[in-house]
PyMOL Python script that loads the backbone (N, CA, C, O; Angstrom):
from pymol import cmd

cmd.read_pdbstr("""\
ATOM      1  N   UNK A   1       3.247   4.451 -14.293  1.00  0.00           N
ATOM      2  CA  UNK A   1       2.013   5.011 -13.771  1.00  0.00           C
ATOM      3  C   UNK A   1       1.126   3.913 -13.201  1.00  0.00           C
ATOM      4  O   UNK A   1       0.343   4.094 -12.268  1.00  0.00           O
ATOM      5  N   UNK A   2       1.299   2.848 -13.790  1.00  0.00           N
ATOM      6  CA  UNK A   2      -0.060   1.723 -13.260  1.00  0.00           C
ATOM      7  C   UNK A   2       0.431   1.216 -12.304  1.00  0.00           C
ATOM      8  O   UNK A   2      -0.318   0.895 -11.381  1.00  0.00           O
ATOM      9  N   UNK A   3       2.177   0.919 -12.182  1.00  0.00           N
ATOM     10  CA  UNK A   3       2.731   0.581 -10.493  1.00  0.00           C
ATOM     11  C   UNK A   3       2.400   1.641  -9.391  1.00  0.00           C
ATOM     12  O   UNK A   3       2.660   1.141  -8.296  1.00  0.00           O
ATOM     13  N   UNK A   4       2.070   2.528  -9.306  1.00  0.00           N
ATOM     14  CA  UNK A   4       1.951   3.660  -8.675  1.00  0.00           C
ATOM     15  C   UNK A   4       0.190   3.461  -8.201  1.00  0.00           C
ATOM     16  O   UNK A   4      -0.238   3.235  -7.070  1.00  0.00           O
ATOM     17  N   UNK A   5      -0.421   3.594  -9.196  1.00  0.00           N
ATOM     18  CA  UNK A   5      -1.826   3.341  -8.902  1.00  0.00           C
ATOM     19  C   UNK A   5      -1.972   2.149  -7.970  1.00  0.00           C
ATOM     20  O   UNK A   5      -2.485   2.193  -6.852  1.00  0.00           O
ATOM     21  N   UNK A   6      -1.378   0.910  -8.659  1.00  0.00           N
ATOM     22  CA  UNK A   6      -1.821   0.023  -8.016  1.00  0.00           C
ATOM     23  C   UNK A   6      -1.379  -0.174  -6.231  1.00  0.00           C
ATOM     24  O   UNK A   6      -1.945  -0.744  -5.298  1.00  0.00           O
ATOM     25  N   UNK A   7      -0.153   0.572  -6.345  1.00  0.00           N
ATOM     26  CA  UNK A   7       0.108   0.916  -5.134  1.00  0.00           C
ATOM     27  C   UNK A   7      -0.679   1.430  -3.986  1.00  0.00           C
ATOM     28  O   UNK A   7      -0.981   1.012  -2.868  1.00  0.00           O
ATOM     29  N   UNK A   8      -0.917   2.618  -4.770  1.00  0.00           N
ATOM     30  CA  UNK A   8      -1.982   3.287  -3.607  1.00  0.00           C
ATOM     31  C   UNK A   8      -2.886   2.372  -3.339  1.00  0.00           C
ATOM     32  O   UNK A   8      -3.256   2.209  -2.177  1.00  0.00           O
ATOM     33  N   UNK A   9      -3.206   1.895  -3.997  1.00  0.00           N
ATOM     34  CA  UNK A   9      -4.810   1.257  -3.703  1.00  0.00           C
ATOM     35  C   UNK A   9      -4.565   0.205  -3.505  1.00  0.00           C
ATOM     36  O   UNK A   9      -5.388  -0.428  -4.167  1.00  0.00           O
ATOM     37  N   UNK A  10      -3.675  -0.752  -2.787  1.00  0.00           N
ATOM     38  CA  UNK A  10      -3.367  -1.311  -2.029  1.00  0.00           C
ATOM     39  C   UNK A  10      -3.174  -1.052  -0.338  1.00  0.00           C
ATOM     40  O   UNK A  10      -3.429  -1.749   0.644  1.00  0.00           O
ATOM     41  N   UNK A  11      -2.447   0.659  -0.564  1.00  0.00           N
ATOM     42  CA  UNK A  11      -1.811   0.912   0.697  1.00  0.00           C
ATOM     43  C   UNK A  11      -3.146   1.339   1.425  1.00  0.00           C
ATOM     44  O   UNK A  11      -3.387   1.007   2.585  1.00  0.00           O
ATOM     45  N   UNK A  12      -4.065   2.165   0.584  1.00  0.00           N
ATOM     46  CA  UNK A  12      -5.584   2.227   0.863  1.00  0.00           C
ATOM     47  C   UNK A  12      -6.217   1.211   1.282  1.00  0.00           C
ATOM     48  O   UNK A  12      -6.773   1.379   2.367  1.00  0.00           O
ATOM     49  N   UNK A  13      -6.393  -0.341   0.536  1.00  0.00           N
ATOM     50  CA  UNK A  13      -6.977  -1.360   1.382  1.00  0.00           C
ATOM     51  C   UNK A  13      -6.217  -1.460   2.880  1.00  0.00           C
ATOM     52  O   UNK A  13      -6.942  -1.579   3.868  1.00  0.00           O
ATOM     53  N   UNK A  14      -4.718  -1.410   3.053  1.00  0.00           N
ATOM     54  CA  UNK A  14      -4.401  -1.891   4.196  1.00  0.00           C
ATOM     55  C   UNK A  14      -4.924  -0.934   5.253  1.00  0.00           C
ATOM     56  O   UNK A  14      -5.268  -1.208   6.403  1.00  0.00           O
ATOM     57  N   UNK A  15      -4.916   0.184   4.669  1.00  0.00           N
ATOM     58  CA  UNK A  15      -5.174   0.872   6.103  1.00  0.00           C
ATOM     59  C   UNK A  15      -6.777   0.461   6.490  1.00  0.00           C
ATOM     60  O   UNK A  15      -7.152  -0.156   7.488  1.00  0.00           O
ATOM     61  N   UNK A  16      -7.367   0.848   5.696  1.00  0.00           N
ATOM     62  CA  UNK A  16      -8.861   0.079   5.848  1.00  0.00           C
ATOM     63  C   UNK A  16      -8.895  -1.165   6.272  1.00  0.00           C
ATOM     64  O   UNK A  16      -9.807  -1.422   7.059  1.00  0.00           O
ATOM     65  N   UNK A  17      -8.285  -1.887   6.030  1.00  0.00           N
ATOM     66  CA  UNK A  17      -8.162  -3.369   6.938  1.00  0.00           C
ATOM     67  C   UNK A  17      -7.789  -3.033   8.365  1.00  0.00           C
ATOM     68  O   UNK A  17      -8.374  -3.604   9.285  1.00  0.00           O
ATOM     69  N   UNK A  18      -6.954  -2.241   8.571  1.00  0.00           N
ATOM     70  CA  UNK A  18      -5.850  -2.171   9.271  1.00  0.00           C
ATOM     71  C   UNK A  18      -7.340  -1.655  10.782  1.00  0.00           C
ATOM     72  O   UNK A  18      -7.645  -2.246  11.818  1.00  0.00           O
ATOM     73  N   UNK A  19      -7.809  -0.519  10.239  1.00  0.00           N
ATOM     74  CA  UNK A  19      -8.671   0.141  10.722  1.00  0.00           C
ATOM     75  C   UNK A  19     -10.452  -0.261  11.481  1.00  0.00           C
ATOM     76  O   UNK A  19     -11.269   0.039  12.352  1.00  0.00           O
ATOM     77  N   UNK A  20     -10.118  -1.248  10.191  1.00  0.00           N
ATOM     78  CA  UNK A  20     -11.859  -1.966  10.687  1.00  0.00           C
ATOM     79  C   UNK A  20     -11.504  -3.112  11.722  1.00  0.00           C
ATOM     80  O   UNK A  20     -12.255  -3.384  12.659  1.00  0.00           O
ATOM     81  N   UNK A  21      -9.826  -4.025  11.395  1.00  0.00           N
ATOM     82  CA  UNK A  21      -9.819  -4.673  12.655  1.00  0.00           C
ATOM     83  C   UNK A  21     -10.067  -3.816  14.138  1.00  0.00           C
ATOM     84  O   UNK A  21     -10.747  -4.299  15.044  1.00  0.00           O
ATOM     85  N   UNK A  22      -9.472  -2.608  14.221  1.00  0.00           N
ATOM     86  CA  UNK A  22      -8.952  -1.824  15.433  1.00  0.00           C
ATOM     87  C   UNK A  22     -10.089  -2.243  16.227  1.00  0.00           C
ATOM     88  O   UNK A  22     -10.223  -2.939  17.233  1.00  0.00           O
ATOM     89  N   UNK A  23     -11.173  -1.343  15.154  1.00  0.00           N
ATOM     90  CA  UNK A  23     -12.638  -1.476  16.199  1.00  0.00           C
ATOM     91  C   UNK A  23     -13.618  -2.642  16.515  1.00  0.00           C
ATOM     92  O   UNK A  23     -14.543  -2.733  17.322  1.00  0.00           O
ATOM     93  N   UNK A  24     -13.048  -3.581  15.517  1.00  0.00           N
ATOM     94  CA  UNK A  24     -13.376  -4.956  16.074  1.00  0.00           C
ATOM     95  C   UNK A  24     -14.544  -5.616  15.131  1.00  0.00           C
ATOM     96  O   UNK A  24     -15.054  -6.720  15.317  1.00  0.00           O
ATOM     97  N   UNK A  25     -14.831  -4.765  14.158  1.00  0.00           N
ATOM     98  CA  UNK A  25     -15.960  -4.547  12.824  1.00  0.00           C
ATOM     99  C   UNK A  25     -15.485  -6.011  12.647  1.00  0.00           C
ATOM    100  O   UNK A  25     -16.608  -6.506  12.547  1.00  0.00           O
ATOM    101  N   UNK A  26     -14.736  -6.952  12.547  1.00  0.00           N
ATOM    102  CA  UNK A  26     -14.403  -7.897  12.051  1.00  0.00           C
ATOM    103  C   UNK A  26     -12.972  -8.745  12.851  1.00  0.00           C
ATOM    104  O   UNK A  26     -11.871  -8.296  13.172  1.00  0.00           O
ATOM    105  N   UNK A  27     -13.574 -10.153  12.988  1.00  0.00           N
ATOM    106  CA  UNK A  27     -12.576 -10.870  13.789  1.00  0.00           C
ATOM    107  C   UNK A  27     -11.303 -11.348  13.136  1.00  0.00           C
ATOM    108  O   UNK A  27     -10.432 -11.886  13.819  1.00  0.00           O
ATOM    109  N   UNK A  28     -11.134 -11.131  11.550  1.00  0.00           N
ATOM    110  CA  UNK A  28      -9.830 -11.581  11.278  1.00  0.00           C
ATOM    111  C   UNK A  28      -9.398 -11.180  10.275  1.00  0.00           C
ATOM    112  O   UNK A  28     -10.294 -10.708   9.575  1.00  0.00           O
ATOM    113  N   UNK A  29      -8.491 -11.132   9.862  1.00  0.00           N
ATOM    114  CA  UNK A  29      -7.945 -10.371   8.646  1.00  0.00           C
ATOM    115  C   UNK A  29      -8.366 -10.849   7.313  1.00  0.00           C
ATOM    116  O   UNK A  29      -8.547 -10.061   6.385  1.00  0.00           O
ATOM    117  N   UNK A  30      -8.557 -12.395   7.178  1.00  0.00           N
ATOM    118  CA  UNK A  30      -8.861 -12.750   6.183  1.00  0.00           C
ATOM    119  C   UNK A  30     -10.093 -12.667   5.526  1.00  0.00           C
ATOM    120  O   UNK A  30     -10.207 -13.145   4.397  1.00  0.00           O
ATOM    121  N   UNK A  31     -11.090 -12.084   6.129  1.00  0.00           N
ATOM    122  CA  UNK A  31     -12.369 -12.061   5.941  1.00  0.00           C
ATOM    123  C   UNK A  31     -12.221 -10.717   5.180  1.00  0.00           C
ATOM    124  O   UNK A  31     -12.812 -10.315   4.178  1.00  0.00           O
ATOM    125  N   UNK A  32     -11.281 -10.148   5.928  1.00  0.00           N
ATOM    126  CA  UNK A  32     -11.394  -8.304   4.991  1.00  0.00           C
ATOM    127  C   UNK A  32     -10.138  -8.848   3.773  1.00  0.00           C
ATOM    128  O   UNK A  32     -10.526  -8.319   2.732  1.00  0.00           O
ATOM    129  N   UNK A  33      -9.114  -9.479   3.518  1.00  0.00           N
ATOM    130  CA  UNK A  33      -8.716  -9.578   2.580  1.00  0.00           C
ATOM    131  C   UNK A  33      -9.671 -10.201   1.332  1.00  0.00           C
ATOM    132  O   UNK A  33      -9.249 -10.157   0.177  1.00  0.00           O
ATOM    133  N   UNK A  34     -10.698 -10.656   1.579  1.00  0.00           N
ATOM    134  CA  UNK A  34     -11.022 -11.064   0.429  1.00  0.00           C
ATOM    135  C   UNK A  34     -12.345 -10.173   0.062  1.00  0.00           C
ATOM    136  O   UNK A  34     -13.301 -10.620  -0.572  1.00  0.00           O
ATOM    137  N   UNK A  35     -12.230  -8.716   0.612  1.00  0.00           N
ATOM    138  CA  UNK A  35     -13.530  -7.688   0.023  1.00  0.00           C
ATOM    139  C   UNK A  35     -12.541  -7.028  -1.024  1.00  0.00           C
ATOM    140  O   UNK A  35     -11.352  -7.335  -1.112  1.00  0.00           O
ATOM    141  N   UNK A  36     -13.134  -6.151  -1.750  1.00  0.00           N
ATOM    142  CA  UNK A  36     -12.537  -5.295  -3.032  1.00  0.00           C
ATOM    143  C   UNK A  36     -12.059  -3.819  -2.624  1.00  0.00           C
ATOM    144  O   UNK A  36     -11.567  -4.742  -1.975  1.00  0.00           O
ATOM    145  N   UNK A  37     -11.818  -2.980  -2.428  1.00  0.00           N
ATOM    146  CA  UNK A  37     -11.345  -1.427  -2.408  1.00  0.00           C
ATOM    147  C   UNK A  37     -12.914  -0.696  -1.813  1.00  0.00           C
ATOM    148  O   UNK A  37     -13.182  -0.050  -0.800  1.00  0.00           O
ATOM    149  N   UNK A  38     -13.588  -1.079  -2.777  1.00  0.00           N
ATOM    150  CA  UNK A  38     -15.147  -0.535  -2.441  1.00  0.00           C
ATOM    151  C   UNK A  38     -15.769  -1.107  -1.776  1.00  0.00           C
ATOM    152  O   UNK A  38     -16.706  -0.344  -1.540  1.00  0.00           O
ATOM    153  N   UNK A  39     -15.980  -2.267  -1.096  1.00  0.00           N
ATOM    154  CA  UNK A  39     -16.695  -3.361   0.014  1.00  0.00           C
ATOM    155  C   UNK A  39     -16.026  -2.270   1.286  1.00  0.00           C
ATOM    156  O   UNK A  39     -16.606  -1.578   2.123  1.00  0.00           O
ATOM    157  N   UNK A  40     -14.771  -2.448   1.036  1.00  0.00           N
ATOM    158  CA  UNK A  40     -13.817  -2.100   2.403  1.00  0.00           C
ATOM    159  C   UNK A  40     -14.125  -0.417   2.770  1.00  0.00           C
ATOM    160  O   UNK A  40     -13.927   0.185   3.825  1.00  0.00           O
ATOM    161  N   UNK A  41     -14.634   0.026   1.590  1.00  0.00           N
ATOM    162  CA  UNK A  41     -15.153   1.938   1.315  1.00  0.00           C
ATOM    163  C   UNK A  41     -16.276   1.721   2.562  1.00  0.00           C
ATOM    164  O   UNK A  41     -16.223   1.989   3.762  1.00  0.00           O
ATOM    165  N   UNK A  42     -17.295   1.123   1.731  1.00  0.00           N
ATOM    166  CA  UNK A  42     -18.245   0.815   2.356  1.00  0.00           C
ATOM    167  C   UNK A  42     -18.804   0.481   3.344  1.00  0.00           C
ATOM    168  O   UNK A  42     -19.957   0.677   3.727  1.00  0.00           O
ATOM    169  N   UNK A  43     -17.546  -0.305   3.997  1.00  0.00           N
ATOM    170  CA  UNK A  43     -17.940  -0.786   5.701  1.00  0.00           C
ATOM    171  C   UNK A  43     -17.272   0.580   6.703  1.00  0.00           C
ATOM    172  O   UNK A  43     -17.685   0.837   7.833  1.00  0.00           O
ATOM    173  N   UNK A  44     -16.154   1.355   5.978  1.00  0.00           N
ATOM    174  CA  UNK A  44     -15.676   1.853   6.770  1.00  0.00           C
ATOM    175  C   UNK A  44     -16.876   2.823   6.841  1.00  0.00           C
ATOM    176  O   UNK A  44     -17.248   3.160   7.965  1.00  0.00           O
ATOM    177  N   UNK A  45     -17.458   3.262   5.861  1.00  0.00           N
ATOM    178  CA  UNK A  45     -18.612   4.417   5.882  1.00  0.00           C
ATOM    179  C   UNK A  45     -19.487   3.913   6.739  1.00  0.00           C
ATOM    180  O   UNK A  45     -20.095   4.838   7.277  1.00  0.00           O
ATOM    181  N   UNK A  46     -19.901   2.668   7.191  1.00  0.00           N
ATOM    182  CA  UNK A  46     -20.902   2.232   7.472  1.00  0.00           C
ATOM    183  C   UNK A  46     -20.838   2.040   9.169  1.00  0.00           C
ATOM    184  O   UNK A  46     -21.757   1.927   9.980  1.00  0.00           O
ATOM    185  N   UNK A  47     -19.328   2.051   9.358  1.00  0.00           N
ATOM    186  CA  UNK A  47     -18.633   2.076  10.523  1.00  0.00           C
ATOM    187  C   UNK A  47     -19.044   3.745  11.055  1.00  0.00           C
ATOM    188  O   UNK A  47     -19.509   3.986  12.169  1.00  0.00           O
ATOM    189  N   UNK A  48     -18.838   4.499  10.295  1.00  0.00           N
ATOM    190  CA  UNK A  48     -18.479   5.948  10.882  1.00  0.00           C
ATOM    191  C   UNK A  48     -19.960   6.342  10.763  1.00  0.00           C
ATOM    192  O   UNK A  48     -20.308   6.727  11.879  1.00  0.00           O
ATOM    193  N   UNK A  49     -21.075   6.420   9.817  1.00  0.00           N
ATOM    194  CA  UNK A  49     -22.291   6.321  10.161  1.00  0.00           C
ATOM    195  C   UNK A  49     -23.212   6.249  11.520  1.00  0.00           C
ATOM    196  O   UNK A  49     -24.134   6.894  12.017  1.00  0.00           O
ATOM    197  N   UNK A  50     -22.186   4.734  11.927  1.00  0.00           N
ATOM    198  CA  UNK A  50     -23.306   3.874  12.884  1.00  0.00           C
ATOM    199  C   UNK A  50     -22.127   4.359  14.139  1.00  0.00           C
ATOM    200  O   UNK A  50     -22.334   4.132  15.331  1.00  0.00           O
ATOM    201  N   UNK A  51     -21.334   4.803  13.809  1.00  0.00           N
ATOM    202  CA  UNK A  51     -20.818   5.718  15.366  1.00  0.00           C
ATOM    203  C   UNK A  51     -21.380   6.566  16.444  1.00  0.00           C
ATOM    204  O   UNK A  51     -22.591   6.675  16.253  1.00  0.00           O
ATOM    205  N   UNK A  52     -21.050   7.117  17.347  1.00  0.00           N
ATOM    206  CA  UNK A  52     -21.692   7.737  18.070  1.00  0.00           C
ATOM    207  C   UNK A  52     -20.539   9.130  17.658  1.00  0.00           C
ATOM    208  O   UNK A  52     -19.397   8.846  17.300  1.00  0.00           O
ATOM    209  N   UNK A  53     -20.912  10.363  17.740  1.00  0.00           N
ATOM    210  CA  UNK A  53     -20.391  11.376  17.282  1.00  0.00           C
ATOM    211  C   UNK A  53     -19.056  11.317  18.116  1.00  0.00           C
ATOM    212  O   UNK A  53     -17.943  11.459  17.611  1.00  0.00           O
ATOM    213  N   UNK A  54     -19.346  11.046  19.728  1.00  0.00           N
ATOM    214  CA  UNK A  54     -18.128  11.762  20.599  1.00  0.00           C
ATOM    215  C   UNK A  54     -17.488  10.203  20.861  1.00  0.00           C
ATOM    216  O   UNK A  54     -17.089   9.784  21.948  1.00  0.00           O
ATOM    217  N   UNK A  55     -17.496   9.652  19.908  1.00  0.00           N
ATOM    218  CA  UNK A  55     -17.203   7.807  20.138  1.00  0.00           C
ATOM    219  C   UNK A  55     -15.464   8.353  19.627  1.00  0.00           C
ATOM    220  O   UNK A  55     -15.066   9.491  19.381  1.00  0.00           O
ATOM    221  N   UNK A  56     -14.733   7.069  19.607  1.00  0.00           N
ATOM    222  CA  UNK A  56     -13.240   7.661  18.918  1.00  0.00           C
ATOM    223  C   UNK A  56     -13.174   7.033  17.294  1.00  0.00           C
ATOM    224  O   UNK A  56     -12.116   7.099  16.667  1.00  0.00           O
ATOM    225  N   UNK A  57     -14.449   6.405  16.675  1.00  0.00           N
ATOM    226  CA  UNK A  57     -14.795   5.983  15.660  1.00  0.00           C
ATOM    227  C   UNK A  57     -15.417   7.204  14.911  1.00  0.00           C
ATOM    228  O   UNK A  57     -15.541   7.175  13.686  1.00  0.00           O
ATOM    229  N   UNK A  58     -15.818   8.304  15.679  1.00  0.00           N
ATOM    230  CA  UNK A  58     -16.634   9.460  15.047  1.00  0.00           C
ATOM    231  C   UNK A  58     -15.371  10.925  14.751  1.00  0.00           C
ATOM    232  O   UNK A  58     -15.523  12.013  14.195  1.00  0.00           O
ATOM    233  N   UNK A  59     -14.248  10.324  15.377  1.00  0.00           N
ATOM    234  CA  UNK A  59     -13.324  11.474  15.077  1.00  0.00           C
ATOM    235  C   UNK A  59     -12.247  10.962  14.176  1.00  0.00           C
ATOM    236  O   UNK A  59     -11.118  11.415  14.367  1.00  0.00           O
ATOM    237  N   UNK A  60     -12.406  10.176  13.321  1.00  0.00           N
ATOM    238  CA  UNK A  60     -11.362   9.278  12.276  1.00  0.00           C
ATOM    239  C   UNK A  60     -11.509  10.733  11.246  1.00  0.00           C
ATOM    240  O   UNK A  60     -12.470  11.486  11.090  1.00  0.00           O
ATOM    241  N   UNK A  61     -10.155  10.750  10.657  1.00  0.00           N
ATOM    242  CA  UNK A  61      -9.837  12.056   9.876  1.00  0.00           C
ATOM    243  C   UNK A  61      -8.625  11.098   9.354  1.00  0.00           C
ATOM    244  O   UNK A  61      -7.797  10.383   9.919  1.00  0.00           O
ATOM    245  N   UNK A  62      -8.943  11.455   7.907  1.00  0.00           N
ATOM    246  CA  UNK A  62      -7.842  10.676   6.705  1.00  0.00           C
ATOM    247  C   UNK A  62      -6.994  11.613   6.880  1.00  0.00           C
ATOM    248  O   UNK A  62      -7.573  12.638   7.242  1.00  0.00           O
ATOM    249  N   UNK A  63      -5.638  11.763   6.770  1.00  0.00           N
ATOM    250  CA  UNK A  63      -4.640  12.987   6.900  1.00  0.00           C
ATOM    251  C   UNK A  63      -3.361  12.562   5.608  1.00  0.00           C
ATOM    252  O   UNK A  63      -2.732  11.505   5.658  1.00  0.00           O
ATOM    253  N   UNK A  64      -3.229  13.270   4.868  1.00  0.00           N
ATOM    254  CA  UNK A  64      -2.394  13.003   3.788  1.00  0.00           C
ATOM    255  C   UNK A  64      -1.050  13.852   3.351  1.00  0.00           C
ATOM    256  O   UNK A  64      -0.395  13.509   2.367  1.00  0.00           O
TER     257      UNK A  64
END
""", "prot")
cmd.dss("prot")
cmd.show_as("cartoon", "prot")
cmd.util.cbc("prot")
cmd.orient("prot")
């Protein structure tokens, strides 16, 4: 069970990394490797916030 957890929430940081590079929120990877699960929550919220509705940052949909 705790390999599993820790999994996700890894595969969760990457995409969030993966995601905040796209839009340019940040110039390098290493700067987002060293935030926590919740830093990386946080910017992405802060990202989609400070979007413009009809932006392609305002139509991000988690799909599972």
């Amino acid at each position: 069970m705790e390999n599993i957890l820790r999994k996700a929430v890894e595969q969760r940081r990457k995409t969030l990394i993966n995601i905040l590079l796209n839009f340019k929120i940040y110039d390098n990877e290493e700067q987002l490797l060293n935030l926590s699960l919740t830093e990386l929550e946080n910017e992405f919220k802060r990202l989609k916030l400070n979007s413009h509705p009809h932006s392609d940052t305002g139509s991000i949909n988690w799909k599972n």
